[in-house]
C-alpha positions in Angstrom: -25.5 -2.1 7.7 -23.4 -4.1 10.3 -21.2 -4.9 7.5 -20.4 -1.0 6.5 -19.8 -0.5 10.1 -17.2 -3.6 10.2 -15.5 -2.1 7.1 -15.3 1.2 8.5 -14.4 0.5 12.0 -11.3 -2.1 10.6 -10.4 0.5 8.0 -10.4 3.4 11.0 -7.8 0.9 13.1 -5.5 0.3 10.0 -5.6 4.0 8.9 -4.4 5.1 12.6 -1.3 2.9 12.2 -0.5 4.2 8.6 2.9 5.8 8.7 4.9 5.6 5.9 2.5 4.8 3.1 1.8 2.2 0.9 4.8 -0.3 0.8 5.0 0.2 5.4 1.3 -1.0 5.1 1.3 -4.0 3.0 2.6 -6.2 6.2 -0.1 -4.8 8.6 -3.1 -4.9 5.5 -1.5 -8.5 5.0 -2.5 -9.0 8.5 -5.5 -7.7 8.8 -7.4 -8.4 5.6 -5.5 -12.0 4.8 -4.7 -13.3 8.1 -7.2 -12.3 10.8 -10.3 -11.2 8.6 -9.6 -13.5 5.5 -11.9 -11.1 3.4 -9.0 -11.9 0.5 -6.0 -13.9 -0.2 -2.8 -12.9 -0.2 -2.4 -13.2 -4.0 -5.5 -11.0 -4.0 -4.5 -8.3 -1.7 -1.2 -8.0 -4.0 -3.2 -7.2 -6.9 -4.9 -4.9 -5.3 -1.4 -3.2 -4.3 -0.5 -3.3 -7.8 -3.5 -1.9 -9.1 -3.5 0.8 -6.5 -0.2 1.8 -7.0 -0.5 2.4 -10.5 -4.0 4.3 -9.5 -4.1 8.0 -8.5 -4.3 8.1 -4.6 -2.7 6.7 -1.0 -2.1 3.1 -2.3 -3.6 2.1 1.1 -6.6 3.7 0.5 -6.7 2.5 -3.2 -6.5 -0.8 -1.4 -9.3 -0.4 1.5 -11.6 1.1 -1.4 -11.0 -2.1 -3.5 -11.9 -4.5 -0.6 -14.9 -2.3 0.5 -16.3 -2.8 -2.7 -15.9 -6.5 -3.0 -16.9 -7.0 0.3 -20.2 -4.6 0.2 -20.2 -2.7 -3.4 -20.1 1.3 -3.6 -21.6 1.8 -0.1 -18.9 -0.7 1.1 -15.9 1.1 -1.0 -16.8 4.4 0.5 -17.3 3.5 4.3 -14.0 1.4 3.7 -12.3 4.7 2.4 -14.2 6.8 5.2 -12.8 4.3 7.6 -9.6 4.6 6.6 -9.2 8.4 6.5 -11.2 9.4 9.3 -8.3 9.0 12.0 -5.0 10.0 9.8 -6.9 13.5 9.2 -7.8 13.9 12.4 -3.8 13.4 13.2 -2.8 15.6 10.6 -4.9 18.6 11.9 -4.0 17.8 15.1 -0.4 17.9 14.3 -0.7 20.7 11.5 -2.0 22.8 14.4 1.2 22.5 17.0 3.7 20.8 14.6 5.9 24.8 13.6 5.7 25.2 17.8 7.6 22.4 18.2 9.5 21.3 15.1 12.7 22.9 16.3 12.5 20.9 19.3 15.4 18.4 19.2 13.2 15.6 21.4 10.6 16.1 18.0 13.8 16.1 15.4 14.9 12.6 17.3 11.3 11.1 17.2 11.0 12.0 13.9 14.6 10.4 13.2 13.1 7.0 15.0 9.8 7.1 12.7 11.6 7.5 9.6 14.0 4.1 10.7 10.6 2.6 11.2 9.4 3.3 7.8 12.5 1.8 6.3 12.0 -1.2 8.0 8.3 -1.6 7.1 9.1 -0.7 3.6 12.5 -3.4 3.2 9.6 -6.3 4.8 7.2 -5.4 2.3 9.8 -4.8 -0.9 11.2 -8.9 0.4 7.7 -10.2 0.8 6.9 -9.3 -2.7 10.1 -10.4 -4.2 9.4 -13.6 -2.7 5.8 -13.6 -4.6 6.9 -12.3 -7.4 10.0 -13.1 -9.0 9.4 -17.3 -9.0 11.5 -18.3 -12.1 14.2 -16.5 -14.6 11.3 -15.3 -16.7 10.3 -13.0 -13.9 13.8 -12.3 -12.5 14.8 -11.2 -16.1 11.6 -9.1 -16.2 12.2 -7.3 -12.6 16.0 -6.4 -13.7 14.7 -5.4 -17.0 12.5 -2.9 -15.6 14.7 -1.9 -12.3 17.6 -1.1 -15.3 14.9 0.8 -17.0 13.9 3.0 -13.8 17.5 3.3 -13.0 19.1 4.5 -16.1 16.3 5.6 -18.7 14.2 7.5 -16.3 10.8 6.0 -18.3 7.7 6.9 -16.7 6.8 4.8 -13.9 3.0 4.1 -15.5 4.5 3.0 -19.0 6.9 0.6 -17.1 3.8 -0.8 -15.5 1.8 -1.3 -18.6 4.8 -2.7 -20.5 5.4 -4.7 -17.5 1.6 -6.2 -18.1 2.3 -6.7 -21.4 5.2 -8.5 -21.5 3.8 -10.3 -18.5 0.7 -11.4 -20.8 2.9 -12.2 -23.2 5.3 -14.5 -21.9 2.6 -16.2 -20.2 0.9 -17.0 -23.3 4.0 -18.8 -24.8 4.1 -20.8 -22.1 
C-alpha cells in the first residue's frame, strides 16, 4: 500500500507542474523518475515517451501509467495515473470557472504570453536531449531526415511514420 501511495503522491507533484504537455515534461519526468527516484533509466523512460506518444492520451500520463505498472502492476498504473491527474483537474476547474472573467484582462494576456515562452523552452530542451539519444550515427541521422522530409512535405500520418520508423529501425539493425 505504501508503494501506491509513493506513486500517487510523486505522480500528484509532477502533474501540478505539467504545462505544456508531453515534450515540456520529459526534462522534469527525467528528473524525477531517472535522477532522484531511479525507478527507470533514462533509456527506459525514452521508450516509454515513444510508446506513449504514439498511444492515445497526455503522453505524460501514458508515461506515469507505464511506470506505475512496472513499479506496482494495475493497482500501481492506476494510482500512478490518479496521481498524476488529480491536481491538473482540479486547476482546470478552477480556472474553467473564472478564466472568461478575466481573459480579457491584459495582466492574464501577458502571463499567458510568459507561459507560452516557457513551453518553448521546455519543449526545445527536451527535442535537443533526444536528438542527442537518438540520432548516434548516419544510419539514424539519415532515418530522422527521412522521416522529418516525410512529415514536412508528404503530410503521411504521424502513426504510419512511427511504425515505418520501427521497421526500418529493426531492419537496419539486423544488417548490422
Amino acid at each position: 500500500m505504501s508503494e501506491l501511495w509513493e506513486l500517487y503522491k510523486t505522480f500528484a507533484a509532477i502533474g501540478s507542474v505539467t504545462f505544456g504537455g508531453g515534450y515540456a515534461m520529459l526534462p522534469i519526468l527525467e528528473r524525477e523518475l531517472v535522477n532522484k527516484r531511479e525507478w527507470t533509466s533514462l533509456d527506459e523512460l525514452r521508450d516509454y515517451f515513444s510508446i506513449g506518444q504514439c498511444t492515445p492520451g497526455i503522453i505524460a500520463l501514458n508515461v506515469s501509467t507505464f511506470i506505475g505498472e512496472k513499479r506496482a502492476g494495475v493497482m500501481g498504473a492506476v494510482a500512478a495515473g490518479l496521481g498524476f491527474l488529480t491536481v491538473p483537474i482540479i486547476i482546470i476547474l478552477i480556472i474553467a470557472a473564472f478564466l472568461t472573467n478575466f481573459t480579457e484582462l491584459e495582466i492574464i494576456q501577458h502571463a499567458f504570453a510568459g507561459v507560452r515562452v516557457c513551453v518553448c523552452v521546455l519543449i526545445v530542451q527536451a527535442v535537443m536531449r533526444l536528438w542527442k539519444s537518438s540520432i548516434v550515427d548516419k544510419l539514424t541521422l539519415a532515418l530522422y531526415l527521412i522521416i522529418f522530409m516525410l512529415n514536412a512535405f508528404a503530410k503521411i500520418s504521424p502513426a504510419l511514420l512511427v511504425i515505418a520508423s520501427g521497421l526500418l529501425g529493426l531492419f537496419i539493425r539486423r544488417k548490422y
